[in-house]
N, C-alpha and C positions, 0 to 999 in steps of 0.2 A: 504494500500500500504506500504511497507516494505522502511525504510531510505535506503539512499547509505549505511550509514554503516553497515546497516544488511544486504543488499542487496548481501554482499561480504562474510558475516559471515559464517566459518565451524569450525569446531574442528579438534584439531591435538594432538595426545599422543606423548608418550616421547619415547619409545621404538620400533626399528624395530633390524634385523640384520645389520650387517655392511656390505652387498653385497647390500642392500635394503637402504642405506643411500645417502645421498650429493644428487645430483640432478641425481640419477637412479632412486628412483621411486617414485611417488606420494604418502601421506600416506593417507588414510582414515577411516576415525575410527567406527566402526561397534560395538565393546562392551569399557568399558571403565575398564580395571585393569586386574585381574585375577580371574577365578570363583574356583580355589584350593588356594592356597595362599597361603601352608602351607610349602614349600619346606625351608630346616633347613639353608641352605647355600645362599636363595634369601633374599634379601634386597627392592625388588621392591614392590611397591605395596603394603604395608606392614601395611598404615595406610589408604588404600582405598578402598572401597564397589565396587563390582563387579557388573555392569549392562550391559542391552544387549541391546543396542539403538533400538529404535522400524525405521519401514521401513520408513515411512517419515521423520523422522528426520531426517535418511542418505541419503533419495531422497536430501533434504533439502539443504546437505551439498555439494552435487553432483553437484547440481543446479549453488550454489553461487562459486564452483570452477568452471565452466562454461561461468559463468557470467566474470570474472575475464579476462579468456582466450578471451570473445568475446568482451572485452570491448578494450581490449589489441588491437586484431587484427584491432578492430574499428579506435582506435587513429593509430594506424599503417598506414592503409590504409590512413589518413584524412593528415598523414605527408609525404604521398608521397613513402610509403616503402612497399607497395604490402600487405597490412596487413600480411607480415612477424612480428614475435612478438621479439623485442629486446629493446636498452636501453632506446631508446628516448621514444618508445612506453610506458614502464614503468615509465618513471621521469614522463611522462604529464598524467598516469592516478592517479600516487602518489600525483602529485600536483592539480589535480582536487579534491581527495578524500585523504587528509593528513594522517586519523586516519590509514590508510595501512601502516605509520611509523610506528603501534605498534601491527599490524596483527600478531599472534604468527604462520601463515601458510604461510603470504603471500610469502614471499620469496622462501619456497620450491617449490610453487606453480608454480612460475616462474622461477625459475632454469629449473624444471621439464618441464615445456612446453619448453623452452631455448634448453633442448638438445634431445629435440623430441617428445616427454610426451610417450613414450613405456612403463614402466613398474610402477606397482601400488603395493604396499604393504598394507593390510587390518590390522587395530589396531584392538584392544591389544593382550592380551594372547593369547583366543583360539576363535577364529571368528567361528570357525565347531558348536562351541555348542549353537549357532543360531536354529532358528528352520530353517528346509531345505526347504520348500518352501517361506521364508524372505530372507535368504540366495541366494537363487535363482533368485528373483525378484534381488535384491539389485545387484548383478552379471551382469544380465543384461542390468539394468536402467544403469551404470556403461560404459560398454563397448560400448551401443549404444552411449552414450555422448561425450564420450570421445573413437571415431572409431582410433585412432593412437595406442590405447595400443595391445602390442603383449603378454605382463606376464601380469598375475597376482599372489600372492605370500601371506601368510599369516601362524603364529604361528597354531600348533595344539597340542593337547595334544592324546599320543597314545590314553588311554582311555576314550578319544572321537573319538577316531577312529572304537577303538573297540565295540564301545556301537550305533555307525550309522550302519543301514542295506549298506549292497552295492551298493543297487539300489542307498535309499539316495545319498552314496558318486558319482557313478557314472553321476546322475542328475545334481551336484554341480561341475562336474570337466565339464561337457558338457556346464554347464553357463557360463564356462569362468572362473573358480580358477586349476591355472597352476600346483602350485609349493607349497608344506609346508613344514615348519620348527618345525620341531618335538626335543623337550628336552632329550634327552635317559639318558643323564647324566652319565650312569652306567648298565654294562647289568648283576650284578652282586645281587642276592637277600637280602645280608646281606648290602648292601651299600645302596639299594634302600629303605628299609629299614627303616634303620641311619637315611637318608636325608628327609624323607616323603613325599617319589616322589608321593606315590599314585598310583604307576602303579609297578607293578612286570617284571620280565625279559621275561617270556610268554606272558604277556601284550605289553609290546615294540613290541616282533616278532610276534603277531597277528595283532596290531594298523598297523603296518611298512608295512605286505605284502596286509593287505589291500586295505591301501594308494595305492599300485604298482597298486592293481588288479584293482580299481578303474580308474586307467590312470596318475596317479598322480607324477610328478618327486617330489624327495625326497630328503629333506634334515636332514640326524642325528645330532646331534650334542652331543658331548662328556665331560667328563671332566678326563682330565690327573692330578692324586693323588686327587681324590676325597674317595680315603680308606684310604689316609692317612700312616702309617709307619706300619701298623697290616693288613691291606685287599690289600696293593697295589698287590700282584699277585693273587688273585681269583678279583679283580676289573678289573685287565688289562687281563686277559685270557678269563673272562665270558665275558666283555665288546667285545670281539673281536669275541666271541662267538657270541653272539647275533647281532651285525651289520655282522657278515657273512650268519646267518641268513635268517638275511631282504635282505642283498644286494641291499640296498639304493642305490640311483644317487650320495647323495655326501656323505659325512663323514666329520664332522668339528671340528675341537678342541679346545677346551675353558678351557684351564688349570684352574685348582679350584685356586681360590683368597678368600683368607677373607675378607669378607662383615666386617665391624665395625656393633654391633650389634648385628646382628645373632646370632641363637642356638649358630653354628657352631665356630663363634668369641668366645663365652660362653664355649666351650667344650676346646678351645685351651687354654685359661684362665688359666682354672683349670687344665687341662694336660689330659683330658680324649682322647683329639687329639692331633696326631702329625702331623703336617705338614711335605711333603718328601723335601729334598734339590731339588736345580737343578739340580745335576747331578743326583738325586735319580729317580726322575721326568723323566729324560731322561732314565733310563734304563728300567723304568716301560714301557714307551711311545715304549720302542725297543721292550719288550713283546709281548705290544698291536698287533705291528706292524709285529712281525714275524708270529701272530698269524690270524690274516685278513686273507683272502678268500673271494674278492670282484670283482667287475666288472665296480665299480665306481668308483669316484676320491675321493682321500682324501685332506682334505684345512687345512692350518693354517693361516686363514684370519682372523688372531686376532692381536693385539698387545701382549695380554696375553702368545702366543707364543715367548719367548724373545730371547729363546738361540742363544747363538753363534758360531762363531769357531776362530780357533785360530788367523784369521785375525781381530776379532770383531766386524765380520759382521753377520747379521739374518742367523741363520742356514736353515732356511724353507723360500723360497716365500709365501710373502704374497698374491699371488694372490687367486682370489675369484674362481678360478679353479683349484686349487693347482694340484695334483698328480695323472695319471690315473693309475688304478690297474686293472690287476696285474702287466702292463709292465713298470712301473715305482716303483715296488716296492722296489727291489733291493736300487734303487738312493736314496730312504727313508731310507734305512736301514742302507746304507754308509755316508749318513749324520749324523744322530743318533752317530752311532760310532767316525763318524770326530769329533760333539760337547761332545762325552764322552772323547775322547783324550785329545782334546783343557781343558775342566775340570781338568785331571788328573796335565795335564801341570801347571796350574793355579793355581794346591788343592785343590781348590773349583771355582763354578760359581758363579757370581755374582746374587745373591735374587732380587727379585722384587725390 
């Protein structure tokens, strides 16, 4: 028989996206790190062994996030609150079972049941490179447990896209995985390259329409002056190139930052890289931008999106639905411009 405190015991990783954080979605963790590793500009992961948790492990962890929830509605019910699950429910099963002061899950666990338990995020990198019938079971063990969830969402790598038959992907989107978060980084082949994404720009636009054909909504994600002061217009034209391509559901951007570290931190060192200013950044991003041909939304649901304008206020909402294209393109273009003026006014914008 299993103590209280394994009784409650799962594992929770470090990494989701920031649409998939605070208490939107459950995480659960299906591989642990990354099974490429080698991207020049990543810092994650960097000093850890990629594994693929076997199916009861994650039954496992399913279970004890179950447990949690049913124990909750239990003391719920026993104080009079309709096993509704809230604060009082939580202090008395904290104070029956203390070691939950140092649960590294507990809390998202219950945030997440807190504001409905709909949506689940699947750790780490690339959960697809599961085998597709573990993948499948684990999907469903998943959804039947926990019947409130409406998404489910999870990292993929295109070339694990590309290397699954259809059928597979098709099987896997029918189990119940909604939504993936694909790296593009760069649709440009001398940047992809550089970076050792491991996937070429034809590799993106086969992974990407896959995904679609599949049933799959889709998320790109980008990085603005990932060429640096020598590729940023074949990085920002092919880039814009290739997501018009796929014609992804979203489009996200995640301005390139130095990792401390990294190749990349290594190449600025010694000057083999330049990093572009902000406003440099900003005209690169207008390229990008004139260059699109999509049907999706574009997000700047980053902080790494910093610019301003000349009130010194966020040039871009942050929301997690940012921009739909193509009838909101225009408003993108006119902000771009607003934060290139504001620059000009300035001399410069202010750096990270």
């Amino acid at each position: 028989m299993r103590s209280a405190a394994e009784k409650y015991e799962f594992e929770t990783g470090v990494y989701r996206p920031p649409s998939e954080g605070g208490s939107n979605s459950l995480l659960v963790r299906l591989t642990r790190n990354c099974p490429w590793n080698r991207c020049t500009f990543c810092g994650m992961y960097k000093t850890e062994t990629f594994q693929v948790r076997s199916v009861a492990e994650i039954k496992q962890d399913i279970d004890a996030m179950a447990a949690v929830r049913d124990d909750l509605a239990a003391l719920s019910r026993r104080l009079g609150q309709n096993g509704e699950i809230g604060h009082h429910a939580a202090a008395a099963l904290i104070e029956k079972n203390p070691e939950l002061n140092h649960h590294p899950g507990f809390a998202m666990l219950y945030h997440w049941l807190l504001s409905g338990g709909k949506t689940v995020f699947l750790q780490d990198a690339n959960s697809l490179i599961m085998k597709t019938d573990q993948l499948v079971e684990v999907l469903a063990y998943l959804r039947s447990t926990f019947p409130s969830i409406v998404r489910v969402t999870t990292y993929a790598r295109s070339k694990t896209l590309v290397q699954k038959s259809l059928d597979d992907l098709k099987a896997i989107r029918r189990a119940g995985l909604d939504r993936l978060h694909v790296g593009l980084e760069s649709g440009d082949d001398t940047v992809l390259e550089k970076i050792q994404k491991g996937a070429t720009a034809e590799i993106h636009i086969n992974g990407g329409r896959k995904a679609l054909a599949a049933g799959f909504q889709l998320s790109e994600y980008w990085m603005p002056g990932l060429g640096g002061k020598t590729l940023w217009q074949d990085h920002a034209g092919n880039t814009a190139r290739v997501l018009s391509e796929i014609d992804p559901h979203y489009i996200r951007s995640r301005p390139f930052r130095v990792w401390p570290g990294t190749p990349m931190a290594r190449e600025m060192e010694v000057g083999t890289f330049e990093m572009l200013t902000p406003g440099e950044q900003l005209r690169e991003l207008r390229l990008t931008m004139q260059e699109l041909s999509v049907n999706g939304r574009v997000c700047f649901d980053h902080a790494g999106n910093y610019w301003k304008n000349s009130q010194g206020r966020l040039l871009f909402t942050h929301s997690y639905e940012g921009y739909k294209f193509p009838e909101e393109k225009q408003t993108v273009l006119d902000l771009i411009d607003e934060g290139l003026r504001a620059g000009e006014r300035q001399a410069h914008l202010t750096p990270f």
